[in-house]
N, C-alpha and C positions, 0 to 999 in steps of 0.2 A: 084585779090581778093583771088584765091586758091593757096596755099602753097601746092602740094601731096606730102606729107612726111607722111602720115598714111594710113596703108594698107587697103584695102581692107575685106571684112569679110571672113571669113576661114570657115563659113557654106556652105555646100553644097546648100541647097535649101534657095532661098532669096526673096525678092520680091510677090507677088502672090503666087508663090510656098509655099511660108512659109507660109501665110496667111492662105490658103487652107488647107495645110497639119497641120494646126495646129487645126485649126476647124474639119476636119474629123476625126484627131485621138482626140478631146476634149469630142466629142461628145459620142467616146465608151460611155462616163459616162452616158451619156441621154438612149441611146441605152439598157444600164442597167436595167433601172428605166423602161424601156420598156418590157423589155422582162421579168422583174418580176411581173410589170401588168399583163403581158400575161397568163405566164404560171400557174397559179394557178387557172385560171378560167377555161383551157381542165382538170387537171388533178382530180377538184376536183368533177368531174359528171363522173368519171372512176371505174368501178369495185373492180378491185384492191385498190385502194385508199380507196374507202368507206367502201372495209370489213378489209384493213388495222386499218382505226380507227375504225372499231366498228360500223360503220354508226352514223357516227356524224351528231347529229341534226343543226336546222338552225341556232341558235346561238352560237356551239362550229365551222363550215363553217365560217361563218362570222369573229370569233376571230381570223383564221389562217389567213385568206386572212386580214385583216384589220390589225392586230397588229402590220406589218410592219410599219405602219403608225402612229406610237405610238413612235417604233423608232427613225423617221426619222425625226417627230418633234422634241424629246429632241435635236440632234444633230444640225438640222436646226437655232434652236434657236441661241446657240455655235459659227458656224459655225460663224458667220459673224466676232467674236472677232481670232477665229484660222486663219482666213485668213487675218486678218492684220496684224497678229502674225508672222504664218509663211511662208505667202505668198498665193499665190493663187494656184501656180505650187505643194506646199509643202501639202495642203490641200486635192486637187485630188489628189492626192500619199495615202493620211491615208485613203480617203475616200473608194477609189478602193479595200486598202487591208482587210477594215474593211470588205467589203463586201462579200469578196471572202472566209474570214473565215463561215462567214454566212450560205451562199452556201455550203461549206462543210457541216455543222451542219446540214442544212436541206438534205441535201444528204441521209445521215448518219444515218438518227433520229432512234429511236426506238418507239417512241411513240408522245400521242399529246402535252404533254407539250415538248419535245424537240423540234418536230417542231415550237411551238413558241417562244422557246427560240430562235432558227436559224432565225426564220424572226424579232425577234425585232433585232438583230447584226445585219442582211442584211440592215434593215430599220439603224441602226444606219451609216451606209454606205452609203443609199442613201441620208438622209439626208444632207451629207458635198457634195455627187456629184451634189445632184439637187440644192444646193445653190453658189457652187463656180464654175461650168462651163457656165452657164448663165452671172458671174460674167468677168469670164475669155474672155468670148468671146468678150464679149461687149469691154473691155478695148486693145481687140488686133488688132479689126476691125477700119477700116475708115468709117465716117457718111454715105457716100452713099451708100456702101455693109454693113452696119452693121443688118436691117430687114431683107436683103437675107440670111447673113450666120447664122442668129439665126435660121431662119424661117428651111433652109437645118437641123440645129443641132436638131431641133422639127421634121425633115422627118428620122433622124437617130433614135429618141424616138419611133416612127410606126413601122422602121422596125424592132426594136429590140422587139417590138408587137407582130408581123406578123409571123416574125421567131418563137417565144415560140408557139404561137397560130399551126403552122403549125407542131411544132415538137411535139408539145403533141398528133397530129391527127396522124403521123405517128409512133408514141410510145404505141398509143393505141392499135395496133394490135401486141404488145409483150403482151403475154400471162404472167402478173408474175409482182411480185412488182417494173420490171424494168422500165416498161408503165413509172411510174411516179418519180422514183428515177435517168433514164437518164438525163430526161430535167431539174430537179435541179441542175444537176451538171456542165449544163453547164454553169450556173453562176459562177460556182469557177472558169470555163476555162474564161473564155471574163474577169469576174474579173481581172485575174491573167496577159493577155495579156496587160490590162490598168497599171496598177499597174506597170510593168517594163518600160515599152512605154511611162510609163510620166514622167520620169528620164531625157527624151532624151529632152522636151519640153521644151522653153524657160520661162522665169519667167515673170509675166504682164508688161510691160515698166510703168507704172500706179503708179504698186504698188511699184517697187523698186526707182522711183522719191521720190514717198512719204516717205522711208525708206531714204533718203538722199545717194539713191546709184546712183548717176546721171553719171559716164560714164556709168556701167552697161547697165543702161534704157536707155541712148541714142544712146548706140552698138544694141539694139532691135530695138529700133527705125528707125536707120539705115539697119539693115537686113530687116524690112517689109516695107520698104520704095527701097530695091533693091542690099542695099550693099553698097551702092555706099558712100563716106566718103565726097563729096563733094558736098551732096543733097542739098540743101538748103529748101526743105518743110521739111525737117528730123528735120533739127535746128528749123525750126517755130515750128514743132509738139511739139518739146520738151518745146521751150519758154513758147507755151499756157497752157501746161499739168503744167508744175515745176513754174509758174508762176499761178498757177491758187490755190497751193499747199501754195504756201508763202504767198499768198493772204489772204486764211483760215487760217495761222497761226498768220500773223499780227492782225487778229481781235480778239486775244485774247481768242476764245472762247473755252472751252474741246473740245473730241469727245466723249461724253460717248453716252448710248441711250436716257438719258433726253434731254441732250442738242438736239439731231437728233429729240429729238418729241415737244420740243417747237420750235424750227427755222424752220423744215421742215415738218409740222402735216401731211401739204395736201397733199404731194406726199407719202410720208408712207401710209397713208390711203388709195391711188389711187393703190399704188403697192400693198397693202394685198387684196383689194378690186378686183380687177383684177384675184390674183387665187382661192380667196372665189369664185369668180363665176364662175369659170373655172371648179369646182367643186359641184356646186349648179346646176348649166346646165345640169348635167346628165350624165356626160362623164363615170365616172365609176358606173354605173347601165351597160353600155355594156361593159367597158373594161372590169371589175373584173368577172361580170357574163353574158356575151352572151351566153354561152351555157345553161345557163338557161332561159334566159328571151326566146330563142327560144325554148325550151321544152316546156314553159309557152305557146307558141303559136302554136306548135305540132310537132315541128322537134324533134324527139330522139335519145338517145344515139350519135352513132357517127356523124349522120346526124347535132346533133347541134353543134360539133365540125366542121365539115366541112362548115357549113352555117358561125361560125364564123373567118374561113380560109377566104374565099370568100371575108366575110366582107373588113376582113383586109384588102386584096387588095388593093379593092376601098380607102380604108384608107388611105392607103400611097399615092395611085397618088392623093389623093384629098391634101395635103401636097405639092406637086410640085408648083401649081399656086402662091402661096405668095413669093416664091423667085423669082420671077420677079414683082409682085403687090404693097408689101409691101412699097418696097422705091420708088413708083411711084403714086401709089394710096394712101396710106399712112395709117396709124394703126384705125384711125376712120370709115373709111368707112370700112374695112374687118371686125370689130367688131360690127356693125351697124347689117351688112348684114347677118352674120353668126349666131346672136342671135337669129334673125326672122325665117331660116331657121330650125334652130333647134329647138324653138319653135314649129314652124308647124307638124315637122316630130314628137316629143313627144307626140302632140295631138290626133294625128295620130294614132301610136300604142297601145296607152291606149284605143282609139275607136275602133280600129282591133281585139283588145284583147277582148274590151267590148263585140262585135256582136259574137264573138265563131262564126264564119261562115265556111266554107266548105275552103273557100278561105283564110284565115287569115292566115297560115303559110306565105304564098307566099307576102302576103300585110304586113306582120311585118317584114319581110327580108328587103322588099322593104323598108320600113319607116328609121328601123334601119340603111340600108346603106346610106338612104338621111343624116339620124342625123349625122354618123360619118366623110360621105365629108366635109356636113358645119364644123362640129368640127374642125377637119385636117386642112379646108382653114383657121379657123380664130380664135376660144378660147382655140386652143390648143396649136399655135405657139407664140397668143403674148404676153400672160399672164406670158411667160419664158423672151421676148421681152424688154417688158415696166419699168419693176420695176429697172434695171439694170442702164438703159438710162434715169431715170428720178431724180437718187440719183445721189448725189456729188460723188466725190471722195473719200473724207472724210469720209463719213458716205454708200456709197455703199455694201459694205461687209456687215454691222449694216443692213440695211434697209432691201436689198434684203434678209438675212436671216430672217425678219420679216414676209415678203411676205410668201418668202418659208417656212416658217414655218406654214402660214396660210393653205396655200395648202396641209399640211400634217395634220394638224387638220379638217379640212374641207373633208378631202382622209378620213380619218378615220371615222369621223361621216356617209357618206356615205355608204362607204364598212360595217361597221357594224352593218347598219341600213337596207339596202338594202334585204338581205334576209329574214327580217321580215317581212318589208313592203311588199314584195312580195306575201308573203302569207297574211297577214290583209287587207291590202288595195287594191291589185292587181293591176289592169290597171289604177286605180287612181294615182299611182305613177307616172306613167309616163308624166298625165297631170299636177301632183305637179312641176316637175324637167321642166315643159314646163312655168310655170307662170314664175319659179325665171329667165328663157333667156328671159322674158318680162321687167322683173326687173332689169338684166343686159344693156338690149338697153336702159332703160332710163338713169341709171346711165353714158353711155357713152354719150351719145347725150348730157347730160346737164353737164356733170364735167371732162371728159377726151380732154385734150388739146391734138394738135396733133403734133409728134414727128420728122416728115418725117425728114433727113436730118440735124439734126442738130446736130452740136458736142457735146460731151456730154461736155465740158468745158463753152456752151452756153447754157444749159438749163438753168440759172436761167432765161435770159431773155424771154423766153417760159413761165414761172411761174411769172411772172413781181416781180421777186426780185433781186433787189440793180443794181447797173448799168450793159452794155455790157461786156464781158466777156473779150473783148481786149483795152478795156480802163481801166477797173480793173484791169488790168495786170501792164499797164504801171504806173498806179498809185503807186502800191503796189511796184514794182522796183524802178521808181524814189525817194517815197520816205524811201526806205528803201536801204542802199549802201551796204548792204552784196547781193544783185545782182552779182554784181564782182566776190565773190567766185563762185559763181557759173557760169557764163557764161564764166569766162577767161579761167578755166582748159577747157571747154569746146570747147576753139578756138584753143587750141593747140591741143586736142582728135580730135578733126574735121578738122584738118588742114586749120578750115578759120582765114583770120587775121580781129579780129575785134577790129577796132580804140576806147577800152574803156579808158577814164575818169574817172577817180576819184571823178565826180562830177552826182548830178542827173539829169541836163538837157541832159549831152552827154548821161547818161544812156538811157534815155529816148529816145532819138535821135537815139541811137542803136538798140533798141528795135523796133521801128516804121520801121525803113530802112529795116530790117529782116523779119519783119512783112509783110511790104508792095513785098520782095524777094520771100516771099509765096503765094503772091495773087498773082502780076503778071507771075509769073515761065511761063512756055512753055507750063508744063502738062507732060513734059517728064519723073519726076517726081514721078506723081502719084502711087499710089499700081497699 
């Protein structure tokens, strides 16, 4: 059945290797969007900083730390048509450099409208990273590592947390407007790392099917598959992927965003709904200000920088558990579970806070690190998770920037409401942001379907819309004979010889034999 007449892949790393190595360096980008959360919440309870502006009151604070998120929506919104445009690989490239310009400006600022100027650029940056590496992933992963490696690329969002959070504690004992002009600039550095480093990254097998560049995506295919030219799950992958593509174009329909919100209402809504409440939960009332909300509970100065060092920690290892969970327990139950948790622990500190006791620094720490493990185990990684793996192909890049778009509106409403609320309503606040993870478990218990393991070319039938995803296939090939174009070049790139006809039954018969070559395989195979 194999002809080896075609080489081999000329990449160094293939297989696993590649998989991996593609998700840890994709992730810089998440990493980003992390460490800009961070850093702005030690620097802005810093000395320096505050007689730099002037002692900016709580709603010129608020405007710096939030306007990124003004940004990051216009672009999010964008984002989904740029990355059908020009890829996904092409996308993290402008978003990295948008970014890194950003970071200079905030470096650099001389005053408060430059710094907001520098954080809505930076936010125009995150905007295209937080919506096309979530994208990215999803489409480079296999179903049954695909909740592990998101879940990892949400534990590289923490430490790039952790790290600002840690590096403004150790900047604050520079005496001088370095304390806070360091730690911005290490954004133009990691930027700048991304930004060359994703030149070297392969382009989504996904997206270059859809673009009709089909050896291209099936030489990717074959590399995360091992290299090997004579895979035969490589060929299946590609059949169900580039079959799943001619399928949605035989039905005639556009791709605009109308078309994506009349045929697909309920998973758009599922995926904005997802980081609405990812953001409703409370997450940034501690990311953007832990150092204040512990001042609010009586840790000072650098003390609450250091309490929210600590924090972080626990942050990140509480991030570890889902990459083994996620695709075993599956996305219902860690969203279930995590809303409860968090819930409790926001009740919590708003009554800590309430009692002003002797003891509340020490019991709001405590509450606070409960709320951000729950967060970490489960509304922080899947909400990146879900929205990816529940859109088509077609309309994936559309949707998911929907989502992500929500989350930057909803970031935004948060972050610059938050130091108001702080002071009007106080401890109230934190049992507000505890009702809406009451309001997030119901919406999962009653309207989130669950995702464990399934290809993403099978999610219609998770949604119970239109038939099984590999008899739709063979449907759409038999009865359409530009098949042929595309499988024959494909038998000669892949060195297999496959007996096509010119007719739809053998089509079909081709299709089924290769099909069924990917069920039964060995496993030797696999990523």
């Amino acid at each position: 059945m194999f002809a080896p007449t075609y080489p081999r892949s000329r990449r160094r790393f293939v297989g696993q290797r590649l998989l991996y190595g593609i998700s840890i360096f994709a992730s810089l980008g998440v990493f980003l969007f992390g460490y800009d959360q961070g850093v702005m919440s030690g620097i802005i309870t810093g000395p320096h900083f505050i007689n730099f502006f002037d002692r900016p009151n709580a709603l010129q604070v608020g405007t710096i730390v939030a306007v990124l998120e003004i940004g990051a929506l216009v672009t999010s919104i964008g984002a989904g048509r740029v990355g059908d445009i020009i890829g996904r690989r092409g996308t993290l490239s402008m978003g990295a450099v948008i970014f890194t310009v950003g970071g200079a400006i905030q470096t650099f600022t001389v005053g408060f409208w430059t710094m907001v100027a520098g954080r809505v650029v930076s936010g125009f940056g995150v905007g295209l990273l937080s919506t096309i590496v979530p994208i990215y992933q999803s489409e480079i992963s296999p179903p049954d590592h695909r909740g592990a490696l998101a879940c990892a690329e949400f534990t590289c969002n923490i430490v790039g947390y952790a790290f600002s959070v840690w590096t403004d504690y150790f900047c604050s004992f520079i005496d001088s407007n370095l304390a806070w002009r360091i730690p911005l600039s290490l954004q133009s550095v990691i930027g700048g790392v991304l930004a060359a480093g994703s030149l070297l990254l392969p382009e989504s097998p996904r997206w270059l099917l859809d673009n009709d560049r089909d050896e291209e995506g099936m030489q990717v295919i074959l590399d995360l598959h091992g290299g090997d030219s004579r895979n035969s799950n490589a060929l299946g992958e590609f059949q169900e992927i580039k079959g799943k593509v001619v399928a949605e174009r035989e039905s005639g329909e556009g791709r605009s965003y109308a078309v994506m919100w009349k045929k697909y209402k309920r998973r758009v809504l599922l995926a904005m709904s997802s980081q609405a409440f990812a953001q409703l939960n409370g997450i940034n009332v501690i990311s953007y200000y832990a150092p204040r909300v512990f001042e609010e509970a009586g840790w000072l100065g650098r003390q609450a920088i250091l309490m929210t060092g600590i924090n972080s920690i626990v942050y990140i290892l509480s991030t570890l558990p889902p990459w083994y969970l996620v695709d075993r327990w599956g996305r219902r139950p860690i969203l279930l579970s995590g809303a409860t948790a968090m819930g409790l622990a926001l009740c919590a500190t708003g009554y800590w806070i309430y009692l002003d006791a002797s003891w509340t620094p020490t019991a709001v720490v405590f509450s606070v690190i409960i709320f951000n493990a729950a967060f970490g185990y489960s509304w922080g990684p899947l909400p990146w998770l879900y929205p990816p793996e529940i859109m088509p192909l077609t309309f994936r890049a559309k949707g998911v920037s929907l989502s992500t778009a929500t989350n930057w509106a909803f970031n935004w409403i948060v972050g610059q409401t938050t130091p108001y609320l702080q002071e009007v309503i106080q401890w109230r606040l934190y049992v507000m942001h505890g009702s809406f993870c009451a309001c997030s478990f119901m919406l999962v218990y009653f309207l989130y379907p669950e995702t464990k393991g399934v290809p993403l070319e099978e999610m219609d039938a998770v949604f119970g819309e239109g038939l099984k995803p590999r008899s739709s296939i063979c449907s759409a090939y038999s009865l359409n004979l530009q098949v042929s174009k595309i499988i024959s070049p494909l038998a000669h790139m892949t060195t297999m010889t496959l007996p096509l006809d010119q007719d739809a039954t053998s089509t079909r018969r081709n299709l089924e034999m290769y099909i069924t070559l990917r069920e039964v395989g060995d496993g030797s195979d696999e990523y």
